[in-house]
Structure formats: C-alpha cells, structure tokens
TORFI-543823 format. One record per atom (N, C-alpha, C): residue in three letters; x, y, z. Coordinates in steps of 0.001 Angstrom, whole numbers, padded with zeros to 6 digits, always signed. Example, Ala and Ser with C-alpha at 12.3 -4.5 7.8 and 13.67 -1.06 7.14 Angstrom:
2
ALA+013190-005690+007800 ALA+012300-004500+007800 ALA+013200-003300+007800 SER+012850-002250+007080 SER+013670-001060+007140 SER+012900+000030+007870 
% end
This chain:
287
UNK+262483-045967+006025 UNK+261543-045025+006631 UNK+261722-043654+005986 UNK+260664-043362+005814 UNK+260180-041999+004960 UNK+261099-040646+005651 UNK+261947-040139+005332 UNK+262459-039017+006186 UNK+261487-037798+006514 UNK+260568-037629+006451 UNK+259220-036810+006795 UNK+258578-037570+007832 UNK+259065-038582+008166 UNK+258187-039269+009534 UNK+258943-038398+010708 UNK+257714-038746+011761 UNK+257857-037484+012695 UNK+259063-037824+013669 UNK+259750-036656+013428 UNK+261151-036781+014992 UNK+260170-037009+016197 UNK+260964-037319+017112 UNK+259994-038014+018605 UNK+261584-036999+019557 UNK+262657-036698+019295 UNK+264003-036676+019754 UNK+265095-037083+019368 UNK+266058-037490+020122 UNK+267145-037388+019571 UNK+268107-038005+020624 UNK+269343-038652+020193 UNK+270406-039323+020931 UNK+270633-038408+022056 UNK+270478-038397+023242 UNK+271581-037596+024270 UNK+272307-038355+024373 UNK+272478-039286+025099 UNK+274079-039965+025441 UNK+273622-041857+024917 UNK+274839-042504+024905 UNK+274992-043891+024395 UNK+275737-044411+025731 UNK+275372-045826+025538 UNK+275990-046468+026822 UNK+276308-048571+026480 UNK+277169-048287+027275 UNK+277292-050081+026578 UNK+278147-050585+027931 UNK+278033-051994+028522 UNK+278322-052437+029418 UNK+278573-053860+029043 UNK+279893-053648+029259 UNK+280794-055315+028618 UNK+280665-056160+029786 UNK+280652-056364+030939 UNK+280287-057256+031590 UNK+278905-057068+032131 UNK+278253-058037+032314 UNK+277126-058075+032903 UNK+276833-057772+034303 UNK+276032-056384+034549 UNK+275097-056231+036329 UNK+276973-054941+036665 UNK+277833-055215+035913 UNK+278604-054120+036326 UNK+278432-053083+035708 UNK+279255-051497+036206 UNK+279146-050252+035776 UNK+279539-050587+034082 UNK+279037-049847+033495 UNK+279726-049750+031895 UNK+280465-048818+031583 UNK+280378-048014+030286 UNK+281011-047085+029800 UNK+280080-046431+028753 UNK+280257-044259+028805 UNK+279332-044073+027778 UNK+280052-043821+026971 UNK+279748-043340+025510 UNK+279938-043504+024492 UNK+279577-041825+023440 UNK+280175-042061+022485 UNK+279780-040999+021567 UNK+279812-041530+020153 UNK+279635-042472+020141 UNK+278869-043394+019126 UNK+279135-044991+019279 UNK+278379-045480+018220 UNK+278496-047518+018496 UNK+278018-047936+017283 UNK+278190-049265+017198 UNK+278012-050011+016177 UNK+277029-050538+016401 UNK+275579-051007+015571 UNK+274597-051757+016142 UNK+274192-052306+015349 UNK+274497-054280+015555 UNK+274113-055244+014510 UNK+272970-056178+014713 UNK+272821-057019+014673 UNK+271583-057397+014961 UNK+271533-057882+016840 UNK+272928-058504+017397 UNK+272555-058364+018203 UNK+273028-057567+019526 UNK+272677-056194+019214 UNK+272641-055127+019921 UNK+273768-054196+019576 UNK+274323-053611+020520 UNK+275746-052749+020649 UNK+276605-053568+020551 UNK+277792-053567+019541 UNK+278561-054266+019722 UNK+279250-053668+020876 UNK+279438-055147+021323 UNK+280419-055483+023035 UNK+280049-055094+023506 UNK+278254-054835+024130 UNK+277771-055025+024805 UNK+277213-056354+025665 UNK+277060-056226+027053 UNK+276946-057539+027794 UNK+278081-058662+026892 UNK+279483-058824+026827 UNK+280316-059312+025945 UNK+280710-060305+027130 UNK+280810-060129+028307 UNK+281496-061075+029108 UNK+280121-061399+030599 UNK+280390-061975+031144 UNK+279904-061797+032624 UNK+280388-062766+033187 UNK+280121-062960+035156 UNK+280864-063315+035847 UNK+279834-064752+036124 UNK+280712-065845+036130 UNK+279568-066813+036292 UNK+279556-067418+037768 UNK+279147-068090+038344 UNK+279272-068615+039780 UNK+279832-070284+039299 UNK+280997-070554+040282 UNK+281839-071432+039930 UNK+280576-072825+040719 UNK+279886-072456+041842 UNK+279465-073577+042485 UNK+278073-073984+041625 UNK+277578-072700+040845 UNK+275770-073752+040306 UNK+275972-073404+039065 UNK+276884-072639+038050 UNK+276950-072220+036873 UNK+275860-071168+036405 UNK+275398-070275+037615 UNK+274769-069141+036831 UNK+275539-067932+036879 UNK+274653-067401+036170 UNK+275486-065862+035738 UNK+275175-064925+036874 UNK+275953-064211+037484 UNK+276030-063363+038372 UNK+275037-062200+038095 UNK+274516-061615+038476 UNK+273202-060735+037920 UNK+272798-059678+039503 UNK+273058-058500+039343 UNK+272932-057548+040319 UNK+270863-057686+040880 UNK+270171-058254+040049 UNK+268907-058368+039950 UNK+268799-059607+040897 UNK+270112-060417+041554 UNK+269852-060600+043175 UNK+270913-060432+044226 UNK+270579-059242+044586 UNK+271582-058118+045523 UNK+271789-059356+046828 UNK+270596-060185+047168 UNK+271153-061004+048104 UNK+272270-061702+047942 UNK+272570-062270+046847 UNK+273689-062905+046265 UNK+275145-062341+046137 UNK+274746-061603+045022 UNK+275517-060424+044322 UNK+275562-059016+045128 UNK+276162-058895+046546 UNK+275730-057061+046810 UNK+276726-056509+045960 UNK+277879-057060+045549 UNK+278746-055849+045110 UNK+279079-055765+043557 UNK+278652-056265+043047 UNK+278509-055889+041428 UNK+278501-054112+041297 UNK+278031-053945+041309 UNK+278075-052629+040947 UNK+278936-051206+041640 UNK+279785-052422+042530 UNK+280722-051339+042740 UNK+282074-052179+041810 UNK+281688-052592+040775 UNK+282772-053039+039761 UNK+282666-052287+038782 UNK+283425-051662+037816 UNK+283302-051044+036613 UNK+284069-051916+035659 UNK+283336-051830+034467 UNK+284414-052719+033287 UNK+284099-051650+031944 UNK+285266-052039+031320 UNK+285531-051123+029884 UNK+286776-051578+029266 UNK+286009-052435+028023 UNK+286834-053123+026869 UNK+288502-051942+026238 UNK+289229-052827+026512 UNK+290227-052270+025807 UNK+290646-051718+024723 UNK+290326-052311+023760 UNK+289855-051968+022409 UNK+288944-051765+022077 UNK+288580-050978+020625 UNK+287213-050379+019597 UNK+286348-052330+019593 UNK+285608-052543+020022 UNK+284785-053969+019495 UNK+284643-053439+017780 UNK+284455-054898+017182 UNK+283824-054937+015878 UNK+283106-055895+015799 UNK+281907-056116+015125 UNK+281162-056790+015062 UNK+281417-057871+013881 UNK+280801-059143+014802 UNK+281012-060185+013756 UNK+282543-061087+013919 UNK+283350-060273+015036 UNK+284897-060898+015754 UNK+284325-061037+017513 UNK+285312-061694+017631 UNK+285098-061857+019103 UNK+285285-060422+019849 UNK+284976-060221+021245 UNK+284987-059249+021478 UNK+286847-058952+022014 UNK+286780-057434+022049 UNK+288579-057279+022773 UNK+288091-057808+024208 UNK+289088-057734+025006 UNK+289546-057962+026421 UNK+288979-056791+026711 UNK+288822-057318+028766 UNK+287841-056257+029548 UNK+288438-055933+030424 UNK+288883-054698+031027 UNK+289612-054227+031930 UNK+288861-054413+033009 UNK+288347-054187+033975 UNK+287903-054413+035317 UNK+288406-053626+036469 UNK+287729-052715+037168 UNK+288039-051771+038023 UNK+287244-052235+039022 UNK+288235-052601+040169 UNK+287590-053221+041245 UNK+287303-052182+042284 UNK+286311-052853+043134 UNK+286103-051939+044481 UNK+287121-050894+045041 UNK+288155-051698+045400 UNK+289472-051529+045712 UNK+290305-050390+045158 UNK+289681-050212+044066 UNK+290588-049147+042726 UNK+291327-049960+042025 UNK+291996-051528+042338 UNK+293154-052170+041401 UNK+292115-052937+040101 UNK+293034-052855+039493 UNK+292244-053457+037998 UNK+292945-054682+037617 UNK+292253-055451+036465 UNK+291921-056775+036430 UNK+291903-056738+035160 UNK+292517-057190+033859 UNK+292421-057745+032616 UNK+291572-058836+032511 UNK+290883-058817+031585 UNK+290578-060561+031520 UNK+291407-061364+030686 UNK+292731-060939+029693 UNK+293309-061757+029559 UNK+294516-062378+030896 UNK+294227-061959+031826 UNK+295539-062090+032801 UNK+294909-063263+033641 UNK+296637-063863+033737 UNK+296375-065665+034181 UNK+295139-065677+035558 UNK+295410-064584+036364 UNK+294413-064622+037388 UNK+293162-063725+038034 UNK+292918-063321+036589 UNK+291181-062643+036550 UNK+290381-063561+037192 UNK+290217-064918+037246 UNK+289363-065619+038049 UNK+289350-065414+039747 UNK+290462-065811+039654 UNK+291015-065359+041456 UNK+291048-064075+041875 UNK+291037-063092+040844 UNK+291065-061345+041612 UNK+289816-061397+041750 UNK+288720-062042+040668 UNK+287545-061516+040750 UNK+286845-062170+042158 UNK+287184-063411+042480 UNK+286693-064200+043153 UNK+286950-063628+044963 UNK+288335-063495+044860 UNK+288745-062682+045603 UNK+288275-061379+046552 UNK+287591-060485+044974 UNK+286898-059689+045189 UNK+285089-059728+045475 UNK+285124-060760+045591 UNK+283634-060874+045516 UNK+283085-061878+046740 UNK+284370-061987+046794 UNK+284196-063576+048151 UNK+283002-065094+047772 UNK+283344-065433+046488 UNK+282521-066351+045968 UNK+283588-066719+044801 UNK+283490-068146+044474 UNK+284392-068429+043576 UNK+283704-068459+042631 UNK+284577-067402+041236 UNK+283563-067166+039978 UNK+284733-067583+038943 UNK+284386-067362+037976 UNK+284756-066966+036527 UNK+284495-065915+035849 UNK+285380-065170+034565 UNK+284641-064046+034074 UNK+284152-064848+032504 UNK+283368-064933+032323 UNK+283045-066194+030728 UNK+282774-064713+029681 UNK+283508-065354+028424 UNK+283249-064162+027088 UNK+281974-065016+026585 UNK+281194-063991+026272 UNK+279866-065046+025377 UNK+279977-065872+024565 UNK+281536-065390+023509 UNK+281875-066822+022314 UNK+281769-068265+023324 UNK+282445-068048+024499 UNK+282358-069643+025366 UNK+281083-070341+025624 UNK+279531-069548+025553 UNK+278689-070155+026257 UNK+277612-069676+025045 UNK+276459-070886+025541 UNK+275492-071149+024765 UNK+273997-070959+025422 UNK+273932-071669+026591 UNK+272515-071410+027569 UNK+272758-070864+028972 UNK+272596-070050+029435 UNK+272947-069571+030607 UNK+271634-069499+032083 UNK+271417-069441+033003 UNK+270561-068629+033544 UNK+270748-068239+035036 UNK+269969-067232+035500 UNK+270337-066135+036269 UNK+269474-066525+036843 UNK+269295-065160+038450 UNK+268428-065918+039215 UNK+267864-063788+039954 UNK+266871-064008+040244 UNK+266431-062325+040591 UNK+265360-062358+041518 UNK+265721-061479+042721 UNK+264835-061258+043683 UNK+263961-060293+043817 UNK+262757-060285+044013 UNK+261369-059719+044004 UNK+261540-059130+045651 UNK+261834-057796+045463 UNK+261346-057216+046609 UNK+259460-057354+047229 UNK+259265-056919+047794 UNK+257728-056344+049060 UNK+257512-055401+048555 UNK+257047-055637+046996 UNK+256561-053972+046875 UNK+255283-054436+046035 UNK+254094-053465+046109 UNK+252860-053770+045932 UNK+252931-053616+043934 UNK+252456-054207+042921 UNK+252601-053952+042192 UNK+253457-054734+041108 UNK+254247-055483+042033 UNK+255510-056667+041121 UNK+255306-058409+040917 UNK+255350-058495+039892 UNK+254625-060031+039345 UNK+255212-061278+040768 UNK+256208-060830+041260 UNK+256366-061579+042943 UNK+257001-060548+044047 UNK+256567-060980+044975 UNK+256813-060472+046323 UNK+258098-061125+047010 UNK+258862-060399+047668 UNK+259629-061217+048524 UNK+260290-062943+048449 UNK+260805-062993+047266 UNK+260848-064391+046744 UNK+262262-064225+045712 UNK+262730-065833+045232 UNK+264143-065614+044262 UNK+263436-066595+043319 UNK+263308-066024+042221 UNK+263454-066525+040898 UNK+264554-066869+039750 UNK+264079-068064+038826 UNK+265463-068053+038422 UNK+264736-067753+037103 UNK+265324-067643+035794 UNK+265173-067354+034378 UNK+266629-067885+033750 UNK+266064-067829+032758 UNK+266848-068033+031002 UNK+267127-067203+030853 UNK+268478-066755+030208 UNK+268858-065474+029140 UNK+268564-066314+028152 UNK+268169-065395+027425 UNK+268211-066005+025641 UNK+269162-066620+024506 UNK+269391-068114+024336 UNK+270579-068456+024135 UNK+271807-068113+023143 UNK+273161-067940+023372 UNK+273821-067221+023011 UNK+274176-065802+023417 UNK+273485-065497+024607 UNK+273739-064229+024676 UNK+273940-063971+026595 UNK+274480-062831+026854 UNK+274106-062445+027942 UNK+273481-061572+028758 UNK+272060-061283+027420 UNK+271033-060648+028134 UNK+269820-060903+028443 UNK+268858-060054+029427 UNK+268219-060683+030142 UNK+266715-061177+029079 UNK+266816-059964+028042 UNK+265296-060198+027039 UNK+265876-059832+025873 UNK+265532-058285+025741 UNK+265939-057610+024232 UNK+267487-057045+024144 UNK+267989-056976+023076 UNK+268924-056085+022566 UNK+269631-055049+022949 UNK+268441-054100+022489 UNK+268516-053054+023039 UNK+267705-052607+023942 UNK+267954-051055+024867 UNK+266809-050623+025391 UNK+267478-049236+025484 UNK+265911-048529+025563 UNK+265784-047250+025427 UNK+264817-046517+026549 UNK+265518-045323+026472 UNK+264800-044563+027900 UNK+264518-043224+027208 UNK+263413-042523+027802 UNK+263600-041341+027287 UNK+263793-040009+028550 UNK+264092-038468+028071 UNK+264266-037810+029311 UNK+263246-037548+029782 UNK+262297-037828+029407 UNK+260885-037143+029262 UNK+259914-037988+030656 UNK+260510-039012+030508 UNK+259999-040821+031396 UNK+260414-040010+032830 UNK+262091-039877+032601 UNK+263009-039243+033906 UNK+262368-038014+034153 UNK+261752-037188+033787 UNK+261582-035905+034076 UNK+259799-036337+035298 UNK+259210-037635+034577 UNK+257899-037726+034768 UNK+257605-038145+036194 UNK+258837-039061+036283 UNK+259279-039502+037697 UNK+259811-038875+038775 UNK+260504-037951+038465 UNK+261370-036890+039310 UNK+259957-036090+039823 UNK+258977-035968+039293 UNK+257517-035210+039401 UNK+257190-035853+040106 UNK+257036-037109+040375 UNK+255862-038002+041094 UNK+256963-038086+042516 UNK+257775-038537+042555 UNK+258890-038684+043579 UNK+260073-037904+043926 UNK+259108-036400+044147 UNK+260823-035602+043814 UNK+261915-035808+044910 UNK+261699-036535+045893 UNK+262951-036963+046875 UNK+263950-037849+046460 UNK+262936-038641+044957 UNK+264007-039441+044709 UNK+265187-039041+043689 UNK+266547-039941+043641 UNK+267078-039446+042685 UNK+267192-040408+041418 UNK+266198-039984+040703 UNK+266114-040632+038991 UNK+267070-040178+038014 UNK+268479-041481+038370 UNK+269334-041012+037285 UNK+269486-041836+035844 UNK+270101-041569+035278 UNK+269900-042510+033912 UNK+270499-043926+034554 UNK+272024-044308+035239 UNK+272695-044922+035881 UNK+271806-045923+036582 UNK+270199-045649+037027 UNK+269487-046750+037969 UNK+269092-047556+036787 UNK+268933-047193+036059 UNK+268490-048259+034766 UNK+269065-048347+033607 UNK+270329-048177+033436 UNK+271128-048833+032464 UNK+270617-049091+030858 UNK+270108-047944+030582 UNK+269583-048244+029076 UNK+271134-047872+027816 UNK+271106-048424+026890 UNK+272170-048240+025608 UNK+271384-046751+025275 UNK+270169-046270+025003 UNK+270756-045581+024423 UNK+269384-044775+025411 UNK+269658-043432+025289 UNK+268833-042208+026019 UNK+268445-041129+024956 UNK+267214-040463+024862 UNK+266909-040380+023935 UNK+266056-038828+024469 UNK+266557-037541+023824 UNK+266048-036961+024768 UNK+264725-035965+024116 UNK+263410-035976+024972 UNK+262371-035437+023599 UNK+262137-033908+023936 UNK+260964-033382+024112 UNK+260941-032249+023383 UNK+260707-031611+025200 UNK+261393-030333+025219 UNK+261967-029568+026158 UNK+260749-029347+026996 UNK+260586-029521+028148 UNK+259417-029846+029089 UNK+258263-030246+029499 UNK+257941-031880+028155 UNK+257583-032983+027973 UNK+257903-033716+029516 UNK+257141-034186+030496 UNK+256830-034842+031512 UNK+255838-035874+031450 UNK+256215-036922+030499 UNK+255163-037996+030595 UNK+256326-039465+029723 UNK+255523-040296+030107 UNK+256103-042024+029836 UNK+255798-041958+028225 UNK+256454-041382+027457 UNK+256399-041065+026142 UNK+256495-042004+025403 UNK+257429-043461+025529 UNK+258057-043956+024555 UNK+257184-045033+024978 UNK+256202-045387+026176 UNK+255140-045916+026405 UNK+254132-046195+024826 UNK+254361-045072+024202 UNK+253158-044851+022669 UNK+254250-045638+021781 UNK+255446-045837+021812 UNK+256143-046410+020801 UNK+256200-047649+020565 UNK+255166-048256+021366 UNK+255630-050142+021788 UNK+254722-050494+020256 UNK+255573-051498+019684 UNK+254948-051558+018006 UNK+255233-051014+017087 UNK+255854-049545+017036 UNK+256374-049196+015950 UNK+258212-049601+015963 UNK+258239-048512+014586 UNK+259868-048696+014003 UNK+260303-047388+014582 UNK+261367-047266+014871 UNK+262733-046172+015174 UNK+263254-046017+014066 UNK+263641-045238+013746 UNK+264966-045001+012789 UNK+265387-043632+013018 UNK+267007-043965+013872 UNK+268086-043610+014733 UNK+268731-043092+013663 UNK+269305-041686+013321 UNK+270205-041381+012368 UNK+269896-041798+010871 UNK+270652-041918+009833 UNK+271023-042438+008631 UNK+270670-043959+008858 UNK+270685-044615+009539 UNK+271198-046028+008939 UNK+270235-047254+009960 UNK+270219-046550+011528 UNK+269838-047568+012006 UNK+268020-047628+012632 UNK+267672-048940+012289 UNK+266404-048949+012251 UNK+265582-050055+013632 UNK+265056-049655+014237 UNK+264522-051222+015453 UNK+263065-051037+015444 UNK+262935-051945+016079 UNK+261454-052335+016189 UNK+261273-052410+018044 UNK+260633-051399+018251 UNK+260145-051992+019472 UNK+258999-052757+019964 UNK+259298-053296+020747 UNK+258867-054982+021159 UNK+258422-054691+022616 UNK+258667-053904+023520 UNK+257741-053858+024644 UNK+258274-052965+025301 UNK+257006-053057+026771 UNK+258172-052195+027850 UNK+259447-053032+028554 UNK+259417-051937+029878 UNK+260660-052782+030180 UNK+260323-052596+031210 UNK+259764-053732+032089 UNK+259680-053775+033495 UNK+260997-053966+034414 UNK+260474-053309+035471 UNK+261444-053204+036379 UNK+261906-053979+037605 UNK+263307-053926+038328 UNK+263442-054808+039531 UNK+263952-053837+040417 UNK+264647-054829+041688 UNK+264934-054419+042368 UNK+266234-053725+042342 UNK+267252-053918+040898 UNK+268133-053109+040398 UNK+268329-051831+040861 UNK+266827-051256+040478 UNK+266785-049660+040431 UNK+267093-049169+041573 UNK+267122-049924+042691 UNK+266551-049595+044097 UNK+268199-049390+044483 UNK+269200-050063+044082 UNK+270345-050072+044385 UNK+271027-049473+044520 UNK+271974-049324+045688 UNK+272998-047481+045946 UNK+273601-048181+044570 UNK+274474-047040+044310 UNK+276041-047114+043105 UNK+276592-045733+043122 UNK+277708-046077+043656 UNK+278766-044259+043502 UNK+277900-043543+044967 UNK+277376-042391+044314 UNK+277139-041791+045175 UNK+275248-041889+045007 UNK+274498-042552+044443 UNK+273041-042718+044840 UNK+273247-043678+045944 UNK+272005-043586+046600 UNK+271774-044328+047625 UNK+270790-045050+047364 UNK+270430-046350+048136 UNK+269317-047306+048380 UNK+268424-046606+048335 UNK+267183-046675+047042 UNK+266156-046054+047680 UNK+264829-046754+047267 UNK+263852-047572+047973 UNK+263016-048587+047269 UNK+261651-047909+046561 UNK+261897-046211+046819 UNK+260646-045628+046076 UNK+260871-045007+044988 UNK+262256-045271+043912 UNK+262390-045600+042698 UNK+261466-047137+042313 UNK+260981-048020+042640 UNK+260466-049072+042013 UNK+259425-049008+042208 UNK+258854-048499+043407 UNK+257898-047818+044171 UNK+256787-046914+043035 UNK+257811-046238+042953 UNK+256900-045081+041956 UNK+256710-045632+040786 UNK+257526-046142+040090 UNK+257074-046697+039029 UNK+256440-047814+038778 UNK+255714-048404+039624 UNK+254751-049592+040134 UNK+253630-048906+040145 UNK+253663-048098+041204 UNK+252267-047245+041316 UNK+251961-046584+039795 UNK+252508-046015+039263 UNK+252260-045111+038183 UNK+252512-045729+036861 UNK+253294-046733+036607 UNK+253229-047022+035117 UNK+253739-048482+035314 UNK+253127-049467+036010 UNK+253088-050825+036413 UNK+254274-051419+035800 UNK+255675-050461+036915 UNK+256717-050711+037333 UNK+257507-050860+036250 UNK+257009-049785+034651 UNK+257887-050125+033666 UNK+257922-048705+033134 UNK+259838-048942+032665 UNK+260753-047476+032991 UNK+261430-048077+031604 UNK+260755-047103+030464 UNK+261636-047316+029285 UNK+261140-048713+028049 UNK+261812-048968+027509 UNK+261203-050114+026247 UNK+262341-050615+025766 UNK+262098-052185+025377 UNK+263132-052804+024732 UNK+262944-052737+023469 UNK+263728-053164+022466 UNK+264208-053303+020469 UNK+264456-054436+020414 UNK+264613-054697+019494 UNK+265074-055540+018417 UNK+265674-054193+017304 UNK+266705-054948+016451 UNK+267093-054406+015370 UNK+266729-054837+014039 UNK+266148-054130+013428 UNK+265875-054004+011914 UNK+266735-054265+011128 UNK+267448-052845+011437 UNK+268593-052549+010590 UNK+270339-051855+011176 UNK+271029-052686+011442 UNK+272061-051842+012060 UNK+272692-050508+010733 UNK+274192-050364+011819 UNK+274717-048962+011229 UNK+275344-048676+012125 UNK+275762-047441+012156 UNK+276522-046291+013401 UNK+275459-045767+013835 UNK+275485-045518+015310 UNK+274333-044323+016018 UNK+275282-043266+016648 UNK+275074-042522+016861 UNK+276049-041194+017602 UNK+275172-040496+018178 UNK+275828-040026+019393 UNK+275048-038913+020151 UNK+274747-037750+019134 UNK+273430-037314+018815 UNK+272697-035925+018803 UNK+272249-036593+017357 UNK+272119-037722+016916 UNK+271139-038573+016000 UNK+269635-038384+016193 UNK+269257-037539+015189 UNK+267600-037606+015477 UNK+266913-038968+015500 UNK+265645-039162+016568 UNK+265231-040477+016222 UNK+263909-040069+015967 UNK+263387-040871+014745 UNK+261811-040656+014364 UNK+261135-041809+014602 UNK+259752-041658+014475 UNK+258786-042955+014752 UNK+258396-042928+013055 UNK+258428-044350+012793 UNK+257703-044697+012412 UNK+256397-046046+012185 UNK+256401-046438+010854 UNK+255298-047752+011209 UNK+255200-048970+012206 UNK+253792-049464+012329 UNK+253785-050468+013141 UNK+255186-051831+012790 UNK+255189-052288+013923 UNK+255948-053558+013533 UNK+255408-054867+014674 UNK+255927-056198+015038 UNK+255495-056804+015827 UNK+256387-056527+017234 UNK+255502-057528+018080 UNK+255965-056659+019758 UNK+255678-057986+020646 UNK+256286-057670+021500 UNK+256600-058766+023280 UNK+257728-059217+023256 UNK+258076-058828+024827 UNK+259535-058874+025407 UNK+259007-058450+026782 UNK+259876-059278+027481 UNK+259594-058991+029143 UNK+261000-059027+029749 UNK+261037-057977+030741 UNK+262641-058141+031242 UNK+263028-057267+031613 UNK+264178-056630+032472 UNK+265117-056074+032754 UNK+266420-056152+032571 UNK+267109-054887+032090 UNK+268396-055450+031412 UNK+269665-055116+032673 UNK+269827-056146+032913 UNK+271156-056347+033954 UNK+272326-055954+033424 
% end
C-alpha cells in the first residue's frame, strides 16, 4: 500500500485474550500472523459434560467468566505452541495451566466440571449463545449453538477492530450508558480524528488496512453484537441499553472484523491508513 493513502487514525491501545469469554491483557505491541494476535484466544475452558467451549455469549450457562482474568506467562511466538496461562480467579488465587490441578481449580471455581484445552489439542469445537428480548437481533429470547472455525478458538474473524469515534457515537445516543472499550473486547482500538462522532469504520468493510510498516488486513465485515455487551465486569454494570442502542442505530453492529494480508509487529501509536478494495463476509462476535 501506497504510503500517500489516506491515514483514517491510529493504534490507541492493543489487546489480546488467551483464554476464551475471560478478561485479557493490553498490550504495547503484538505479533500478527495470519491467524490473528499471536496467543490470542490460545486456550479456553471446555464443558466436561457436552464438549463445548465455554463462551460468556451464554451468561445463562457461563455467569462468571468474566470475573476470571488470564495472562500468558511468557512473550507467545508464532508458529510454537503457545506459553502457559496464568488464571486469576474470582477469589484473587491463581491457577497455572501447567499445574496438575487447573482442571479442578477451574471447575471448582465455576461449579461445572470443565477443562482448560490449548488450541494445539483441538480441531472442531462449538459454543452455544443466548439471544436476549431485544427488538432488532437475528433471535429473541432463545439458545443457539454455532461452530468456531476449525482449528481455532474464535467465534468468526481474526481480528477485530473498534474505533473511538464508534465509542464516542454511542456515548451520544445513550449517554447513561457506560461505553467502554472492555464491553467489546476488540485486539486492536484505533483512535480517529479528534471529535469525529460517527460508526466510521462502518465505510471500511472491503477495503485494506495497513497498520504501521508491515501489517496489512482486509476487512471482511461488521461485527454484530450479543448479549456480551450487556454484561457487568469489574466495576460496569448490567446494562441491556448497550445492545439496545446499537440495534436501534447501527443494526446492533459495534466495530468490524479482518482477516490478515500481511502480518508484522503492530504497536500502540501505529498510524492506520485505508486503502483498496478487497473481498468481505464474516458474521460474529468475538468472545
């Protein structure tokens, strides 16, 4: 890509989450190969009784995922298995996943007998996600199950991207609510031009990115939303007019998924430019 193609913004913060539907960790730079951040979504918790993957996207199931935090021990490299995942439980006590009884703390902690599975172990997985009562969402009040895409443990694309501009647009329409980056879990945040209030990256679905020096994606769609967003964590609270608003106003989709072109290093304060068309579709939320 032509370095005269137009900046759109720039890295604010990076984010990567080694187990799946739990808290992650941010970052001040990452590796990104074809498929995604390395040691990202690297592990998740599976359910010992039907073999699906634990997924905060059904809170009936799962309420406490997200009062779990995980963060790999070591730098990941791509193309090796991933390091080991520390695990910070509800509780405050932590959890290795190389230690003989990560199954039983976790299980323990969750009151369901699980496993924590590294992705090298598994091949087809699938999850299961509940459709709140809200006007606007492809189901109502109902549990669905889905495919992750095989080999992996995410829910559609790679990557995903948010911009501040999306957050700023929402905080407008719903200012009671609190729109933090944290309700939707994007890798990377992207922040555009200083009091820009509109679904910006909405215009990007089809073209190329190119993130810094090196790294290049293609975006492939939006990124519709669940009942995720709606979810307390830390100190937000339950609030169902985060999904709400973005149903009504931009048919319940907050941000866009990638594919990768071209990996590299990305680092916070990386200009990102648009450029040419590329191909597109992806449906999903990234747990």
């Amino acid at each position: 890509m032509a370095n005269n193609a137009p900046i759109v913004g720039s890295v604010v913060s990076l984010w990567r989450y080694p187990v799946k539907s739990m808290m992650g960790e941010e970052l001040n730079a990452a590796e990104v190969i074809p498929g995604g951040l390395v040691g990202d979504r690297a592990y998740a918790v599976v359910d010992s009784s039907d073999g699906k993957v634990a997924s905060a996207k059904n809170p009936r199931k799962w309420p406490q995922l997200f009062d779990f935090r995980a963060a790999l021990a070591d730098p990941p490299r791509g193309g090796v298995k991933a390091p080991s995942v520390r695990v910070t439980l509800p509780d405050g006590a932590r959890v290795d996943s190389e230690q003989a009884d990560v199954h039983q703390m976790l299980s323990k902690a969750l009151n369901r007998e699980v496993i924590l599975s590294a992705l090298a172990d598994r091949r087809a997985a699938i999850a299961e996600e509940y459709w709140p009562d809200i006007e606007g969402l492809d189901y109502r009040d109902t549990v669905t199950e889905f495919g992750l895409p095989e080999g992996t443990f995410f829910d559609c694309a790679v990557v995903h991207l948010l911009t501040t501009s999306t957050l700023d647009r929402l905080r407008m329409l719903y200012p009671q609510g609190r729109f933090e980056v944290r309700r939707f879990r994007p890798n990377l945040v992207v922040g555009t031009a200083s009091g820009e209030k509109d679904f910006a990256e909405n215009a990007w679905i089809g073209q190329t990115l190119a993130i810094g020096d090196a790294v290049r994606l293609s975006v492939t769609g939006p990124c519709p939303r669940c009942v995720m967003t709606t979810l307390p964590q830390g100190d937000l609270p339950k609030d169902a007019g985060i999904l709400r608003t973005a149903a009504q106003h931009n048919r319940a989709n907050v941000g866009i998924y990638a594919s990768v072109l071209q990996g590299g290093k990305v680092r916070r304060g990386d200009s990102v430019r648009l450029g040419k068309p590329t191909p597109s579709g992806c449906r999903g939320e990234p747990a």
